[in-house]
C-alpha positions, 0 to 999 in steps of 0.5 A: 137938344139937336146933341141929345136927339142924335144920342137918342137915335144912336142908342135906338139904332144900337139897341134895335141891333143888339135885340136883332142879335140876340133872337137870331142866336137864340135861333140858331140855339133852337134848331141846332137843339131841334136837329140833334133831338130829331136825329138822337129819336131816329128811332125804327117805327117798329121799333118801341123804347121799352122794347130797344132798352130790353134788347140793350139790358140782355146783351150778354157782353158789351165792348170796353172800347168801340172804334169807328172807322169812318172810309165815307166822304160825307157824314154828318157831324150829329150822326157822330155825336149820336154815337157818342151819346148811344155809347153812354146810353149803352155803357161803353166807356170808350169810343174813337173815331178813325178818319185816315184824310184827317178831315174830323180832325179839322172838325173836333172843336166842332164836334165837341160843341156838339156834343158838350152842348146837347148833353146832358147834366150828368154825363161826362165826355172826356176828350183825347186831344194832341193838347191832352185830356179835356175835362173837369176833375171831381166828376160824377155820373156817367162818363165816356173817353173819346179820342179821333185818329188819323193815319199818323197814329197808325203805321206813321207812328210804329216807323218813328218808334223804329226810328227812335229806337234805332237810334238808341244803343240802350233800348233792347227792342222786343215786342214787349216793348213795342206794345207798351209804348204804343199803348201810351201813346195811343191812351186807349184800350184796344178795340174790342169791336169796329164799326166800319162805316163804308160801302166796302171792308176797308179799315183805311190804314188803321193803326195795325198793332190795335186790331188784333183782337177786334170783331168788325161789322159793316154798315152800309151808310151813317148818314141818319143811322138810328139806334136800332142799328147801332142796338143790333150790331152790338147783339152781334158783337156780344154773340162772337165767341172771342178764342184770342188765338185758341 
């Protein structure tokens, strides 16, 4: 009987742990589903939804692929996740972000939960990572590429294609070549349209041989930067008269 009883108590001890456990998780699911819903309806008061889903069907262009340039030392990894899901909301199907002291880099499986567990059903994100592309085949529904850089895709990578090139006595380097090789590497289409997220104009020694034919626009500030914003520079963008070079 002793044996038994002290079974008994073992098992009590271990269930009263487990059930401890499992509310504080389920807590923790909650607020992290309450912040990103907080942050994802941080909406204008001025500002109705039927109005902002107006505003986004007449824009006359939207970019093919959004950059975000991050030359902040503090953000917050919801605010990301906002753009991520405004992106979908808005159509565009590709977005990067560009943090030059690889400090998001250290962060993406971070982000990814994020993101991959407010989502919803139907949409698709498609991560860009050193490993390769993350996600299921046979999809349906929206989807959105997205992919982190740091200062090694930027001019660290042109100096070791020049390096590589200069080595070989076959290859004829013309720019041709060049933009061809970065484009595999870099796996995205260049950016029509930046957002630089800084105090200042500073696009951090983003990779060069990209920018050629982007529009940029500056916000002050990321941190709890709401669909208004993100709604009124994409009126910007589809406002600039694009010459490419004319």
């Amino acid at each position: 009987m002793p044996v038994l009883n002290h079974y008994k108590i073992v098992y009590i001890l271990i269930h009263t742990l487990y059930t401890i456990f499992y509310y504080l998780w389920r807590l923790s699911v909650f607020i992290s589903k309450l912040a990103i819903r907080i942050i994802y309806s941080n909406f204008n008061h001025n500002d109705r939804p039927d109005q902002l889903q107006k505003r986004l069907f007449n824009l006359s262009k939207k970019p093919l692929h959004l950059t975000i340039i991050l030359d902040l030392e503090e953000y917050s990894l919801y605010d990301l996740a906002n753009l991520i899901f405004w992106c979908l909301t808005a159509g565009i199907p590709f977005i990067s972000f560009y943090d030059d002291k690889g400090n998001l880099k250290k962060q993406e499986e971070h982000l990814q939960q994020i993101v991959n567990f407010n989502k919803l059903d139907n949409c698709n994100i498609i991560w860009h990572t050193q490993s390769g592309m993350q996600h299921k085949n046979g999809f349906t529904g929206h989807k959105i590429h997205v992919k982190i850089l740091t200062e090694e895709d930027g001019r660290q990578c042109i100096v070791k294609l020049i390096r590589t090139f200069a080595l070989s006595k076959e290859i004829d380097i013309n720019t041709e070549i060049i933009s061809d090789y970065l484009l595999k590497q870099y796996e995205f289409p260049d950016p029509d349209m930046a957002l630089i997220f800084s105090k200042k104009f500073n696009i951090s020694k983003y990779p060069p041989w990209q920018l050629r034919l982007t529009e940029f626009f500056k916000v002050d500030a990321i941190k709890n930067v709401n669909f208004s914003i993100f709604l009124k520079n994409l009126e910007k963008y589809s406002k600039c008269e694009q010459r490419v070079g004319k």
